[in-house]
Backbone and ligand atoms as CSV (ligand in chain L), in Angstrom:
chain,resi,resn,atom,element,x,y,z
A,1,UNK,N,N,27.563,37.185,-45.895
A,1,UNK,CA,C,27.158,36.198,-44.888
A,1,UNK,C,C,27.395,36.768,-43.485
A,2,UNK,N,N,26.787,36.618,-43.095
A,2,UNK,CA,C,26.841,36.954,-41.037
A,2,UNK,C,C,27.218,35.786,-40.411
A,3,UNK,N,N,27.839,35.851,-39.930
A,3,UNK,CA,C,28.678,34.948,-38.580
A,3,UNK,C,C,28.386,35.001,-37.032
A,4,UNK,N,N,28.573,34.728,-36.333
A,4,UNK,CA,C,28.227,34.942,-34.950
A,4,UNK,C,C,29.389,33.981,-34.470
A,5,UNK,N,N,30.389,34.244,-34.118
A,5,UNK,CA,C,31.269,33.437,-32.819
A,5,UNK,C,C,31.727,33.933,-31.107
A,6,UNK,N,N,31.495,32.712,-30.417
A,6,UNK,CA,C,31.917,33.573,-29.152
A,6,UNK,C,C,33.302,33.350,-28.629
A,7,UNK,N,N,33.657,34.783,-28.202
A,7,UNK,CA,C,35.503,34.779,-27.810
A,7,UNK,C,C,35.735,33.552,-26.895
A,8,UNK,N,N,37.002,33.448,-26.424
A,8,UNK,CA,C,37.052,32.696,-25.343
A,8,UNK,C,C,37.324,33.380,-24.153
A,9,UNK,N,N,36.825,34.203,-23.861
A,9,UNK,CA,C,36.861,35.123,-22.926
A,9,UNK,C,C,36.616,34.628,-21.511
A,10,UNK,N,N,36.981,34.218,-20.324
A,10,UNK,CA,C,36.336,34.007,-19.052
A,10,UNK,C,C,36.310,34.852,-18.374
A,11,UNK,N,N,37.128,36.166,-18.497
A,11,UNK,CA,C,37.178,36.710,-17.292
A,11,UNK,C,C,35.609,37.756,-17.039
A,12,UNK,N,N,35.154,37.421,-15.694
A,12,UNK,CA,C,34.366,37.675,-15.144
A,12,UNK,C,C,33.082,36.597,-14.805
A,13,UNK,N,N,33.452,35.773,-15.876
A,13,UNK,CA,C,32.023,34.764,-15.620
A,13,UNK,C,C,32.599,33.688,-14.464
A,14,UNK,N,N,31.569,33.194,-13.965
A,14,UNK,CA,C,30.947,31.826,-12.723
A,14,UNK,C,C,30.556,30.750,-13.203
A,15,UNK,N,N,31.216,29.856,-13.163
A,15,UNK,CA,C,31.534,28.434,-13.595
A,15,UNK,C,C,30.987,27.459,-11.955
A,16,UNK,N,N,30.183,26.827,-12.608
A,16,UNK,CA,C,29.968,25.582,-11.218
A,16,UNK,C,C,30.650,24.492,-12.246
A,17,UNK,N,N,31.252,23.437,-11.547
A,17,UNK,CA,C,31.612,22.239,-11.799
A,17,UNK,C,C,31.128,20.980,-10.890
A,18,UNK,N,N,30.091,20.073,-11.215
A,18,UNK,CA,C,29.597,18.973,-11.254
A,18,UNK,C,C,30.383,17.731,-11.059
A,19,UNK,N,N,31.320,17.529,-10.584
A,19,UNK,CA,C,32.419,16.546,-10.778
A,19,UNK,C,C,31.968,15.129,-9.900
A,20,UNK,N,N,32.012,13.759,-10.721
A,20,UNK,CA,C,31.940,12.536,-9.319
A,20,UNK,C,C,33.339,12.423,-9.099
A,21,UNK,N,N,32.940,11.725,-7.834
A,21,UNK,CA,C,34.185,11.215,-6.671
A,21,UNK,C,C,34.460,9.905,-7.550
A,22,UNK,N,N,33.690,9.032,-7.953
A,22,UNK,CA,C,33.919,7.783,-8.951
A,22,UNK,C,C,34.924,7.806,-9.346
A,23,UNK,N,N,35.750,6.966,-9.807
A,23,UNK,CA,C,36.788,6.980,-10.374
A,23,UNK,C,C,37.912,8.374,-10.255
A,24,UNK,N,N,37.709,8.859,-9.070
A,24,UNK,CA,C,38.377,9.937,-8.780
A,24,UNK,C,C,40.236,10.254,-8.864
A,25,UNK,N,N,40.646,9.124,-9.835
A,25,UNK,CA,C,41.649,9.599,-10.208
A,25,UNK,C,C,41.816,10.183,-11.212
A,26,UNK,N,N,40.739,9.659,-11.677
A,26,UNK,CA,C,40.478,10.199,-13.194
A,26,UNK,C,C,39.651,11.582,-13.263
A,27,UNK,N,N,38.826,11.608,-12.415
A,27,UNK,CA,C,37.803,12.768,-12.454
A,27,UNK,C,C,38.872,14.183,-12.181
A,28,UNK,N,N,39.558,13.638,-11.047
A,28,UNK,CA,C,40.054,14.685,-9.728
A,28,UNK,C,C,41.506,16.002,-10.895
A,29,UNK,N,N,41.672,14.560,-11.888
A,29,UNK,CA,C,42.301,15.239,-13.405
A,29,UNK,C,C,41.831,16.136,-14.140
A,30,UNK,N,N,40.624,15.358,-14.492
A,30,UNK,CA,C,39.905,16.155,-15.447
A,30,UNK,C,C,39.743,17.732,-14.961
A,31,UNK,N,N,38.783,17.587,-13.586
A,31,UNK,CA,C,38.895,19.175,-12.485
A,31,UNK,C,C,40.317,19.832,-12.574
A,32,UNK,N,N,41.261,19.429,-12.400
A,32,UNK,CA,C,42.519,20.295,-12.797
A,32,UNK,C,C,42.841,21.079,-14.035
A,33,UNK,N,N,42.123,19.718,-14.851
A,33,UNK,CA,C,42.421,20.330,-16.307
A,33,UNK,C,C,41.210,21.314,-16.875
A,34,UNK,N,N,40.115,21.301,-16.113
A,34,UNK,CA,C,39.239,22.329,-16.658
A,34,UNK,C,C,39.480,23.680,-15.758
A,35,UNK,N,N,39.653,23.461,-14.247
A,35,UNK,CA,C,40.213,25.010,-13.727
A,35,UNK,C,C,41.765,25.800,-14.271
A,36,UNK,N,N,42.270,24.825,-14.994
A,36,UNK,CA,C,43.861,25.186,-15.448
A,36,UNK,C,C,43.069,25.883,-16.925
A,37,UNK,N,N,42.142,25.595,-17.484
A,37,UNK,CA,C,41.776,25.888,-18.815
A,37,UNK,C,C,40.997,27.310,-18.166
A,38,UNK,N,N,39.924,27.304,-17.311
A,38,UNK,CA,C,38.916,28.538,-17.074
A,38,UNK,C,C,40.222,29.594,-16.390
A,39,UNK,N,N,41.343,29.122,-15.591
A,39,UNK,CA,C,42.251,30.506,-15.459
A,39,UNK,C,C,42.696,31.399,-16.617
A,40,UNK,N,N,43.430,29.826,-17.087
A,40,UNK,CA,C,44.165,30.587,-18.023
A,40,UNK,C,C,43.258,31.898,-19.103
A,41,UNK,N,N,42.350,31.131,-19.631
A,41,UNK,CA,C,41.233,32.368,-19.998
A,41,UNK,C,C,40.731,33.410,-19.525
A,42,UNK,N,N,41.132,33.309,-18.001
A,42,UNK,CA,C,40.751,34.914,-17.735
A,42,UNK,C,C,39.822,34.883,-16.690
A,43,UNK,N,N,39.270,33.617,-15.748
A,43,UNK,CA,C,38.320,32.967,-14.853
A,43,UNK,C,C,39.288,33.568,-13.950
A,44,UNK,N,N,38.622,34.005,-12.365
A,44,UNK,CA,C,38.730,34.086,-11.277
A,44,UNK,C,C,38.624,32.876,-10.713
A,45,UNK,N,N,39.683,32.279,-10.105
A,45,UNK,CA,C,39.469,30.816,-9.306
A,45,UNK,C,C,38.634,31.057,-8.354
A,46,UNK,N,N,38.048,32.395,-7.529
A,46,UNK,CA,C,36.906,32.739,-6.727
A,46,UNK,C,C,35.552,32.379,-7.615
A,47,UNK,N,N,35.885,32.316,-8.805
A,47,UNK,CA,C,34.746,32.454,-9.292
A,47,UNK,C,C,34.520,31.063,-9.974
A,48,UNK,N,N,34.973,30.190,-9.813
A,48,UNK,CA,C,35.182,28.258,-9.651
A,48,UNK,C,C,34.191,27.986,-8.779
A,49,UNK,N,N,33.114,27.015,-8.646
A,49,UNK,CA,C,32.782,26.357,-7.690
A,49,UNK,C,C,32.491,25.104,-8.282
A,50,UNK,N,N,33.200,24.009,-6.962
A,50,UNK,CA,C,32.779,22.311,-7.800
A,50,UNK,C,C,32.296,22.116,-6.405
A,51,UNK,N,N,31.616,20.765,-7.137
A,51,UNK,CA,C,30.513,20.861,-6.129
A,51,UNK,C,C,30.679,18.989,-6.329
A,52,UNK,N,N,30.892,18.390,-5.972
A,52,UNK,CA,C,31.118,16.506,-5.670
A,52,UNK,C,C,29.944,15.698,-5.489
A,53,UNK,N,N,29.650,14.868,-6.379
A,53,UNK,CA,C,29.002,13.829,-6.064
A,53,UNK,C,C,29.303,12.603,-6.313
A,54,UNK,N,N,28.525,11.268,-5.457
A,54,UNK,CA,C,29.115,10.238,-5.711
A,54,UNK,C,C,29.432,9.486,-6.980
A,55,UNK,N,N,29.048,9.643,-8.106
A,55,UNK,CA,C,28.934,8.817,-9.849
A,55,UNK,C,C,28.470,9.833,-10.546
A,56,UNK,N,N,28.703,9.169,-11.533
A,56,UNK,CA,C,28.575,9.665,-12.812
A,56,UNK,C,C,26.694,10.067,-12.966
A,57,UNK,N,N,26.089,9.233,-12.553
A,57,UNK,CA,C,24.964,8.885,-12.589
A,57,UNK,C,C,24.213,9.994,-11.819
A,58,UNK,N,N,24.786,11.021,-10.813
A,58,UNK,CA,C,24.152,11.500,-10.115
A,58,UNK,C,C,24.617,13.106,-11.077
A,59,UNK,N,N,25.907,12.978,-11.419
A,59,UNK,CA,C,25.713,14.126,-12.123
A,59,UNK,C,C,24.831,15.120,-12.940
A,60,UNK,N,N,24.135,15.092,-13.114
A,60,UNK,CA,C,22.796,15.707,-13.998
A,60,UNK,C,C,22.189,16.286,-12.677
A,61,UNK,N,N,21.813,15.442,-11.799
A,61,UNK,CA,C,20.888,16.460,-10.599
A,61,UNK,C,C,21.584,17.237,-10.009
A,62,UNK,N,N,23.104,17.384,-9.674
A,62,UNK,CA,C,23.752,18.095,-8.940
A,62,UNK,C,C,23.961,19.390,-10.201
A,63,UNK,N,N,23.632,18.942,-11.604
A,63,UNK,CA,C,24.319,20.165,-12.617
A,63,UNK,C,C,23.047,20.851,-12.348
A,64,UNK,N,N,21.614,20.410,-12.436
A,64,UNK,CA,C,20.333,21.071,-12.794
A,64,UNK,C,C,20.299,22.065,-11.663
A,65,UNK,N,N,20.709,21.492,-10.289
A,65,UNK,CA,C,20.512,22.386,-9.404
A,65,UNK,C,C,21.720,23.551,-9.293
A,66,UNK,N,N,22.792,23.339,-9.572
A,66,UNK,CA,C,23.403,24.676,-10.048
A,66,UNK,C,C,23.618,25.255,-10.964
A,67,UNK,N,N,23.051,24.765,-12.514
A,67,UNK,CA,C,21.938,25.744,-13.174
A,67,UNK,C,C,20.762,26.467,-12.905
A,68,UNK,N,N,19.606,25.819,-12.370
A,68,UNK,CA,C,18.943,26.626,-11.932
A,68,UNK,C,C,19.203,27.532,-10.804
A,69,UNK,N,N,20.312,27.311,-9.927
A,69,UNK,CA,C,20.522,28.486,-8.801
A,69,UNK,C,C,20.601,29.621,-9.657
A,70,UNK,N,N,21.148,30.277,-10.402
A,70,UNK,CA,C,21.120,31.206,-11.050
A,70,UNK,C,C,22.610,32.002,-10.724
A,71,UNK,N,N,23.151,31.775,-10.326
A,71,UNK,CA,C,24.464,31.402,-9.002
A,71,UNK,C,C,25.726,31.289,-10.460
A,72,UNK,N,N,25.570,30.812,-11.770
A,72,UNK,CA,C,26.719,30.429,-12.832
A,72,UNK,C,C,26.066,30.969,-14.111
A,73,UNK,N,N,27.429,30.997,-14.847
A,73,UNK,CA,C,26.930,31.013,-16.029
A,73,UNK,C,C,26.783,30.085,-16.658
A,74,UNK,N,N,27.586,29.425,-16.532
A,74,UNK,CA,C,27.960,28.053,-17.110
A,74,UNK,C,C,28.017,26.676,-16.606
A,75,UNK,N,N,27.823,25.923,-16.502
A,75,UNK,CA,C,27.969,24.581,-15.388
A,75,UNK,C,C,28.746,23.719,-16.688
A,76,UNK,N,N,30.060,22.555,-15.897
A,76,UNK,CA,C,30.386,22.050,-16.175
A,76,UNK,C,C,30.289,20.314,-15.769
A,77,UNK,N,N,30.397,19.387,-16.543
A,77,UNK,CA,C,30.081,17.986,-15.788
A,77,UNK,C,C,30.712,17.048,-16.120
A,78,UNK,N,N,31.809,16.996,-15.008
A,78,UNK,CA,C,33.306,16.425,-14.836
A,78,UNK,C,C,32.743,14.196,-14.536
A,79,UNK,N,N,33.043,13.424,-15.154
A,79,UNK,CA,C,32.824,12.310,-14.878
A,79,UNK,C,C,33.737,11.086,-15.620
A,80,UNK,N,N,33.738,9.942,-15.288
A,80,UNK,CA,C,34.504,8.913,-15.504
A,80,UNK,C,C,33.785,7.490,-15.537
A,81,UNK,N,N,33.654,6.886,-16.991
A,81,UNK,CA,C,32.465,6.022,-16.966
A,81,UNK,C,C,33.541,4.555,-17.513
A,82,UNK,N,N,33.936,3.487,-16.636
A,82,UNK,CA,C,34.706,2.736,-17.345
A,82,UNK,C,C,34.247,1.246,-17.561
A,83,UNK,N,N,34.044,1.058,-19.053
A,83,UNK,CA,C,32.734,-0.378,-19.263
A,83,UNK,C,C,33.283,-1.602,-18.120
A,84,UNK,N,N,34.825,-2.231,-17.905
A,84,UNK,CA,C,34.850,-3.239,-17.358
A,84,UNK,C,C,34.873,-3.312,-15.813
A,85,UNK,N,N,34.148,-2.368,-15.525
A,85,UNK,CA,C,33.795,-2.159,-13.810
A,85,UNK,C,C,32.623,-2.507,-13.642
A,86,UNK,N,N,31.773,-2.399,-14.717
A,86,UNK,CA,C,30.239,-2.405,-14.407
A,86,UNK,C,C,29.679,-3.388,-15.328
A,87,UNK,N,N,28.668,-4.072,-15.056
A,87,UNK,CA,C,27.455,-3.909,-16.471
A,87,UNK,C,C,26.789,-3.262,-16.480
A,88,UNK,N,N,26.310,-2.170,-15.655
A,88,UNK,CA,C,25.823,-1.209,-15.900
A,88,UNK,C,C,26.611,0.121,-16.569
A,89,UNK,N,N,27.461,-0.224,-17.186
A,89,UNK,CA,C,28.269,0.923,-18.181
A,89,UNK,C,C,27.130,1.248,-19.073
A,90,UNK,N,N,26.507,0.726,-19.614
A,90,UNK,CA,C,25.513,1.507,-20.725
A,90,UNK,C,C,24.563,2.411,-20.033
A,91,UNK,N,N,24.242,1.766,-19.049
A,91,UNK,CA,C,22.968,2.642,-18.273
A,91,UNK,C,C,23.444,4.330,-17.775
A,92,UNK,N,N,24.354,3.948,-17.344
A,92,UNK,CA,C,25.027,5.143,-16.630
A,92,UNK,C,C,25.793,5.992,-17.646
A,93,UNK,N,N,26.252,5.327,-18.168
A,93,UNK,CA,C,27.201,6.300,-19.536
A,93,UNK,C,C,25.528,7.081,-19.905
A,94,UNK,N,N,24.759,6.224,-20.462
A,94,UNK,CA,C,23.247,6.724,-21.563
A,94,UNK,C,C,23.201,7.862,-20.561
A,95,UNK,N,N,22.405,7.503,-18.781
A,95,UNK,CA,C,21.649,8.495,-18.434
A,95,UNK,C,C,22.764,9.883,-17.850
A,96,UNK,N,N,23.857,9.529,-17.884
A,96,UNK,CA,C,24.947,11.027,-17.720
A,96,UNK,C,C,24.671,11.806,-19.138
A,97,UNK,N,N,24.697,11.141,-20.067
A,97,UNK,CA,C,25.106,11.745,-20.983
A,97,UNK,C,C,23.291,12.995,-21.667
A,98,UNK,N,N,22.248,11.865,-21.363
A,98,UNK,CA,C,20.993,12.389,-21.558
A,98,UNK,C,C,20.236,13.510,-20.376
A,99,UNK,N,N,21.116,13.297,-19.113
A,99,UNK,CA,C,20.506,13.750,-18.043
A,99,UNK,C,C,22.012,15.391,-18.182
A,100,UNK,N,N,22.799,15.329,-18.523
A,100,UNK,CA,C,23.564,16.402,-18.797
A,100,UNK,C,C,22.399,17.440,-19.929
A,101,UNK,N,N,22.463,16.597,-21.449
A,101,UNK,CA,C,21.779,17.422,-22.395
A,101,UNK,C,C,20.422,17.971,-21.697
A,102,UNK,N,N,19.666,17.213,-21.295
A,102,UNK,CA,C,18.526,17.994,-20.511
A,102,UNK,C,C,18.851,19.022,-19.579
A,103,UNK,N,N,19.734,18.997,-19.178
A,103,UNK,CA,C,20.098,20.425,-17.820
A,103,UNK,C,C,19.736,21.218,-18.833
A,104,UNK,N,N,20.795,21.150,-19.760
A,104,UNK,CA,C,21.001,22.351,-20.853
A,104,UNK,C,C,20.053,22.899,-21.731
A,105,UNK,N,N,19.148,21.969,-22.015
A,105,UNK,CA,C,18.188,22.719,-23.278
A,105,UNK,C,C,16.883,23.233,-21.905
A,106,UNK,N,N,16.605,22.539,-20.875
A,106,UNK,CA,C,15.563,23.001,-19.986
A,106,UNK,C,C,15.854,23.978,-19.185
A,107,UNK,N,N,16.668,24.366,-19.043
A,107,UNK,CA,C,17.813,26.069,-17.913
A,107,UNK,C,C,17.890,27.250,-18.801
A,108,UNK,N,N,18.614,26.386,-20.711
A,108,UNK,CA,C,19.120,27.651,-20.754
A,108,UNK,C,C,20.516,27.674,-21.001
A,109,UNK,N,N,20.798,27.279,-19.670
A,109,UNK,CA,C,22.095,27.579,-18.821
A,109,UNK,C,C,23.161,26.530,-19.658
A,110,UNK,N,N,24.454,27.578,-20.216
A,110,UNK,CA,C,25.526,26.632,-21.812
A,110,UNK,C,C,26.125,25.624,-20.202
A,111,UNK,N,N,25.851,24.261,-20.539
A,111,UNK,CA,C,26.531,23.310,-19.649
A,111,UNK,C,C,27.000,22.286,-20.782
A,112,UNK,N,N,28.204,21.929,-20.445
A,112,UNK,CA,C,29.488,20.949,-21.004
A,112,UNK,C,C,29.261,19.735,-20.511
A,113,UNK,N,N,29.783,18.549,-21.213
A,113,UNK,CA,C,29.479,17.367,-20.806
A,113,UNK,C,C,31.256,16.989,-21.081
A,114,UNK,N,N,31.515,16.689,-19.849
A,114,UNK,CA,C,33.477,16.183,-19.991
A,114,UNK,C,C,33.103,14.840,-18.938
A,115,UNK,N,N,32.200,13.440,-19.336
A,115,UNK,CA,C,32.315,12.419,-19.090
A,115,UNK,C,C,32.851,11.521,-19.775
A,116,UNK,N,N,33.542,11.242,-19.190
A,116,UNK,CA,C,34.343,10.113,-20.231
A,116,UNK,C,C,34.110,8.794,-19.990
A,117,UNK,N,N,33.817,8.059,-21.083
A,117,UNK,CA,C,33.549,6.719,-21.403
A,117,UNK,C,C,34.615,6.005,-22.309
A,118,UNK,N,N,35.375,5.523,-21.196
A,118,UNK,CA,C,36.334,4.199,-21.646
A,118,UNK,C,C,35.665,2.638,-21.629
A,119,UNK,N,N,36.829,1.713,-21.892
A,119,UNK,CA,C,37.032,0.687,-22.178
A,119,UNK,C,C,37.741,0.143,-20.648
A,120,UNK,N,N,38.621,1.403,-20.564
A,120,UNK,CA,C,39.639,0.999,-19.440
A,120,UNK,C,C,40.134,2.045,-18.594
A,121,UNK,N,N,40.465,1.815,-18.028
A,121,UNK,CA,C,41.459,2.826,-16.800
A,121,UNK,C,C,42.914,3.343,-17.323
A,122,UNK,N,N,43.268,2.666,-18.245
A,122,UNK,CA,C,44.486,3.145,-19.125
A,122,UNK,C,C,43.902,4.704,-19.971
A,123,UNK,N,N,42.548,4.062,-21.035
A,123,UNK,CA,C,42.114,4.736,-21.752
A,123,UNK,C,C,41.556,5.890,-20.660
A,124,UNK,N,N,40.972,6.206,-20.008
A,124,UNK,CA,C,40.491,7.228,-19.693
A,124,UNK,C,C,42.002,7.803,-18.855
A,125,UNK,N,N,42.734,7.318,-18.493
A,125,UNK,CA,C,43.907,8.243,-18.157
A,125,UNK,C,C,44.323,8.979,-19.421
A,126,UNK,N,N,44.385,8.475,-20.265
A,126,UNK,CA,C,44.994,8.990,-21.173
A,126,UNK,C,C,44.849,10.446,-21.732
A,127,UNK,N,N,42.990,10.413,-21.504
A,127,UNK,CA,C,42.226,11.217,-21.809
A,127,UNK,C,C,41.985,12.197,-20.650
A,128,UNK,N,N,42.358,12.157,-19.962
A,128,UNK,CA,C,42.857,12.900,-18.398
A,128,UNK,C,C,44.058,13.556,-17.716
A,129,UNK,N,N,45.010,14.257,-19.148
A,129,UNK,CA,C,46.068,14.547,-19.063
A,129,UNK,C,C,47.074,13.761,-19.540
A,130,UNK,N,N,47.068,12.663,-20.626
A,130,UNK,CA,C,47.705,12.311,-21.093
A,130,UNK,C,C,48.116,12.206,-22.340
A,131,UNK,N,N,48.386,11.524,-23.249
A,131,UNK,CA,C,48.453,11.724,-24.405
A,131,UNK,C,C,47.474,11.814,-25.421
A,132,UNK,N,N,46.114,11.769,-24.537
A,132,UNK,CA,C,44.989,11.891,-25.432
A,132,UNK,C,C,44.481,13.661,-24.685
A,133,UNK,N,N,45.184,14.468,-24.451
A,133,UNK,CA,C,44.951,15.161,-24.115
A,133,UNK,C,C,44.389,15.194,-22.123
A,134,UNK,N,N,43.220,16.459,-22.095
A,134,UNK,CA,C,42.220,16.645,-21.274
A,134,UNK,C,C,41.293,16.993,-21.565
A,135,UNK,N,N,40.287,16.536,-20.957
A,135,UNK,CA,C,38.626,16.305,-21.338
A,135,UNK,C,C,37.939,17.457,-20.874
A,136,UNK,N,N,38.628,17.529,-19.612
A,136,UNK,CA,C,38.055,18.401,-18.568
A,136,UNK,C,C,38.641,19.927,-18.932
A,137,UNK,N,N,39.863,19.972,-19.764
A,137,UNK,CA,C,40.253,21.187,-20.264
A,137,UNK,C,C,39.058,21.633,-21.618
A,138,UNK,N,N,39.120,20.341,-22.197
A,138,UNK,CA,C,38.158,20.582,-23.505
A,138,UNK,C,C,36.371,21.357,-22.985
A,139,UNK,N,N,36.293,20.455,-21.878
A,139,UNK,CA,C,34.950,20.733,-21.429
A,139,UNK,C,C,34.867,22.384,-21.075
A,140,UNK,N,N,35.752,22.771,-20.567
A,140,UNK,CA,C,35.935,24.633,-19.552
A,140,UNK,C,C,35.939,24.746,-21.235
A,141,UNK,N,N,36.318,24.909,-21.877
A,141,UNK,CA,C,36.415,25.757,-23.485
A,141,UNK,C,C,35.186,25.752,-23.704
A,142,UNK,N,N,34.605,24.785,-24.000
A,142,UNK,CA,C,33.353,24.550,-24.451
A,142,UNK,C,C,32.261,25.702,-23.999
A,143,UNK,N,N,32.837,25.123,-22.520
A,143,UNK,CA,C,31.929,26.105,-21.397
A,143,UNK,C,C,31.851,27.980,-22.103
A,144,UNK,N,N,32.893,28.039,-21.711
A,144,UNK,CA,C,33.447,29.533,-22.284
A,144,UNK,C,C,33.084,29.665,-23.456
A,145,UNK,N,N,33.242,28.669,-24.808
A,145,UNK,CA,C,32.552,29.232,-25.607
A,145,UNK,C,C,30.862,29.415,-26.032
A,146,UNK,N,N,30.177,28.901,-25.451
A,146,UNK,CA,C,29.343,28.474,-25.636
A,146,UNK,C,C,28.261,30.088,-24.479
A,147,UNK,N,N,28.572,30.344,-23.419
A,147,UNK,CA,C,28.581,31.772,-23.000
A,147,UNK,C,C,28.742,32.386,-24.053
A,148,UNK,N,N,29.363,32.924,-24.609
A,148,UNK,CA,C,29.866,33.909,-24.915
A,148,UNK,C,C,28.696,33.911,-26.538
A,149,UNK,N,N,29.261,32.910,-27.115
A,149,UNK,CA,C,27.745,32.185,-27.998
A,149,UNK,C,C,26.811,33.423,-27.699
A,150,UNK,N,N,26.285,32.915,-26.718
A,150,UNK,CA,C,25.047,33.191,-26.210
A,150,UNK,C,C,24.858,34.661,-25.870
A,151,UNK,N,N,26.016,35.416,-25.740
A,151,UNK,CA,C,26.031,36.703,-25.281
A,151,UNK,C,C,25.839,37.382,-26.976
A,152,UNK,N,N,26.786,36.985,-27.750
A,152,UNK,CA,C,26.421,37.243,-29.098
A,152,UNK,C,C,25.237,37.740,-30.025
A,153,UNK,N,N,24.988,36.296,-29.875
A,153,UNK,CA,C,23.548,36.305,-29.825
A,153,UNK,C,C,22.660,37.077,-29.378
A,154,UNK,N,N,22.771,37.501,-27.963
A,154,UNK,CA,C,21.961,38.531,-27.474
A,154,UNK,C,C,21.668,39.643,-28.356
A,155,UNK,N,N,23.310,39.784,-28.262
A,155,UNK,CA,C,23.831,41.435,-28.457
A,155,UNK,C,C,22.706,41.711,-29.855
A,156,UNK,N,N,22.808,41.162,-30.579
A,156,UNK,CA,C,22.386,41.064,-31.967
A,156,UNK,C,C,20.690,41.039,-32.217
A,157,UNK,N,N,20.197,40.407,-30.946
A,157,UNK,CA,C,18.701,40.246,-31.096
A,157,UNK,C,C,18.137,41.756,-30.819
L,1,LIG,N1,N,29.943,5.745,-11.580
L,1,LIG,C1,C,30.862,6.314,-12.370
L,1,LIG,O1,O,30.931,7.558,-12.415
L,1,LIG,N2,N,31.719,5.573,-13.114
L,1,LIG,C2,C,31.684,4.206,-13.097
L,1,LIG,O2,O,32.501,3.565,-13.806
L,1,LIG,C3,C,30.726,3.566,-12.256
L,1,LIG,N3,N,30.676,2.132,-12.166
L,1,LIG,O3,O,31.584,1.482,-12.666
L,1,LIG,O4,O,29.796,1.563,-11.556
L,1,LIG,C4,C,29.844,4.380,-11.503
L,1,LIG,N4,N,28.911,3.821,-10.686
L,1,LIG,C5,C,28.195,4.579,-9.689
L,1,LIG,C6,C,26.960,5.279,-10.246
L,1,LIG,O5,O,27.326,6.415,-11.014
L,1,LIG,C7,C,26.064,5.775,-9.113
L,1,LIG,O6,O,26.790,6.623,-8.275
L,1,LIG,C8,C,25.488,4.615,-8.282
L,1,LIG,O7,O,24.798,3.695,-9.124
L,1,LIG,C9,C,24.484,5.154,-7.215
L,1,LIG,O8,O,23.364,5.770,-7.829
């Protein structure tokens, strides 16, 4: 059988990060926990760029455009979606989550989706460096692996 896995290697690759200001206690976490994840792997914090927008909702256009800059390898998309703030929690959770997957299959370009959709402000802390881990750490892995994926792949074609 043949296998194909990619290391977790960062060092040398360019990471953009997509992050909203929304719920920015929660987000501003998650960003810690995914640049604490892309160092430790071997990322140049020169080689970090986040880039802020206002919601969750806007995330996807701010990822597409630093996927297509050509500028990363990877784009990441840092967000915080919490149902009893809104009634529009479904709308915005749906189009982050559909407007992320489209960056990705229309670029190319391996982009992570680290939005989180709670119930509550407890729950998404939790999930923001707490006992449910980090999202935003999970998301930089992803990132990294999912490169490297792809370099694999190359190598092999
Ligand atoms: N954006 C979020 O990222 N999280 C939320 O919980 C949220 N709530 O509760 O409304 C939210 N709203 C803003 C939205 O993403 C857009 O920025 C806004 O609708 C302007 O387009």
């Amino acid at each position: 059988m043949n296998t194909v896995q990619g290391n977790l290697s960062a060092g040398g690759l360019r990471f953009g990060i997509a992050v909203s200001r929304f719920n920015s206690l929660v987000t501003q976490r998650l960003l810690e926990g995914a640049v604490d994840c892309l160092t430790r792997h071997g990322a140049d914090s020169g080689a970090i760029t986040a880039v802020y927008c206002p919601g969750s909702f806007e995330i996807p256009q701010v990822a597409l455009q630093m996927a297509k800059s050509g500028r990363f390898d990877a784009v990441l998309c840092l967000g915080c979606v919490i149902r009893g703030e809104t009634p529009h929690f479904d709308y915005i959770a749906a189009e982050a989550a559909k407007g992320v997957s489209q960056v990705a299959l229309q670029t190319g370009v391996p982009t992570a989706f680290g939005v989180l959709t709670t119930e509550t402000l407890e729950q998404a802390l939790e999930r923001a460096g707490a006992k449910g881990g980090n999202k935003g750490w999970d998301a930089a892995l992803t990132a990294i692996e999912l490169v490297q994926v792809a370099r694999s792949l190359a190598e092999r074609a």
